[in-house]
C-alpha positions as CSV (number, residue, x, y, z in Angstrom):
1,X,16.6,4.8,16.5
2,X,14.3,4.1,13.7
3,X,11.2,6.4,13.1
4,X,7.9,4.3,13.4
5,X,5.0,7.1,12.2
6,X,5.0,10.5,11.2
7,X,2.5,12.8,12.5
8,X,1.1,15.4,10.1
9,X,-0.7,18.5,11.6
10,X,-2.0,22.1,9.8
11,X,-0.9,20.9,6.5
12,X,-2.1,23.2,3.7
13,X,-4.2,20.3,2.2
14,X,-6.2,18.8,4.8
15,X,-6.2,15.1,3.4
16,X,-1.8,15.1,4.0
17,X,-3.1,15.4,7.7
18,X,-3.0,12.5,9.8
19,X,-0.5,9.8,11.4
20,X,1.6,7.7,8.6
21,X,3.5,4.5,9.9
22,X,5.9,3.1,8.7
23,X,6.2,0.5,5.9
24,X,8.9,-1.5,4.0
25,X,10.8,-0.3,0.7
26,X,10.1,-3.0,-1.3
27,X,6.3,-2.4,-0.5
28,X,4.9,-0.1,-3.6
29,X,2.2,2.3,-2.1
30,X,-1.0,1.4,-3.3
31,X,-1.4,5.1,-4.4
32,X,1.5,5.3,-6.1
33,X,0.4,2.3,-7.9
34,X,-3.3,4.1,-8.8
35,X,-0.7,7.2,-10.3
36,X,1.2,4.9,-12.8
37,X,-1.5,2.8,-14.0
38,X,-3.5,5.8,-14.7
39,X,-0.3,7.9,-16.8
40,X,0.2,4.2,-18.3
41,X,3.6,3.6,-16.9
42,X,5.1,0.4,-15.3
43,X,4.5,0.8,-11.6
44,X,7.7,-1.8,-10.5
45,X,10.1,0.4,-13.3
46,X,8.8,4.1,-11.8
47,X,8.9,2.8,-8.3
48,X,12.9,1.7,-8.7
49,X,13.2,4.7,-10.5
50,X,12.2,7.2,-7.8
51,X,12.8,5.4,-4.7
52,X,16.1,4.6,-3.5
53,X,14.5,1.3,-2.5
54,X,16.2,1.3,1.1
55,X,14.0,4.1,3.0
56,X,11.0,3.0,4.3
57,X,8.3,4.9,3.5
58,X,4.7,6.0,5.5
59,X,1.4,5.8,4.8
60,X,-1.7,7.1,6.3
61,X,-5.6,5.5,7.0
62,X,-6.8,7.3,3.4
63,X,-3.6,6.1,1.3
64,X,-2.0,9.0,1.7
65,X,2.1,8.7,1.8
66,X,5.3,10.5,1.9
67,X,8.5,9.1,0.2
68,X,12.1,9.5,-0.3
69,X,11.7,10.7,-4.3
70,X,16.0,10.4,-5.3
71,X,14.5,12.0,-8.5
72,X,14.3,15.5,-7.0
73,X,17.1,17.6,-7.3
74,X,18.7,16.9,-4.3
75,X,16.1,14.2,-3.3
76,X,13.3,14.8,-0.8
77,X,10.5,13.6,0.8
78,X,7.3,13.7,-1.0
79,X,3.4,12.8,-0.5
80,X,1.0,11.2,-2.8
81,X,0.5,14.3,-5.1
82,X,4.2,15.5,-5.1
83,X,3.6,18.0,-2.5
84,X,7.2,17.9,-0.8
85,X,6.8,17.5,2.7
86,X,9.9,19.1,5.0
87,X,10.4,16.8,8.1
């Protein structure tokens, strides 16, 4: 069974609150996008860089999202502003 949104509730940061569905790995998130361009990196190198390009990822109304990031440790999921989030 696939997962088709995540719910967020209580988070410390209220924007991370909220429903995120689901959307396709080869789909860069707009905010992630907004991040690169702003630090000046290429978007498409960072994006195959961090994801593992077969998890989908989730995304909320605002932008928000929460990724697989394999460049953690041990990988993890992440939002938007590299909170980890623990699903």
């Amino acid at each position: 069974m696939q997962i088709s949104q995540v719910a967020v509730y209580s988070a410390g940061y209220h924007l991370v609150n909220g429903i995120y569905k689901i959307k396709k790995p080869n789909i860069i998130p707009a905010g992630f996008d907004r991040t690169c361009q702003a630090m000046n990196w290429d978007t498409n190198q960072m994006w195959k860089r961090l994801s593992d390009g077969e998890r989908p990822w989730f995304e909320s109304e605002n932008e928000s999202y929460i990724y697989w990031n394999r460049g953690m440790v041990n990988g993890g999921w992440m939002d938007h502003r590299g909170v980890v989030c623990i699903l």
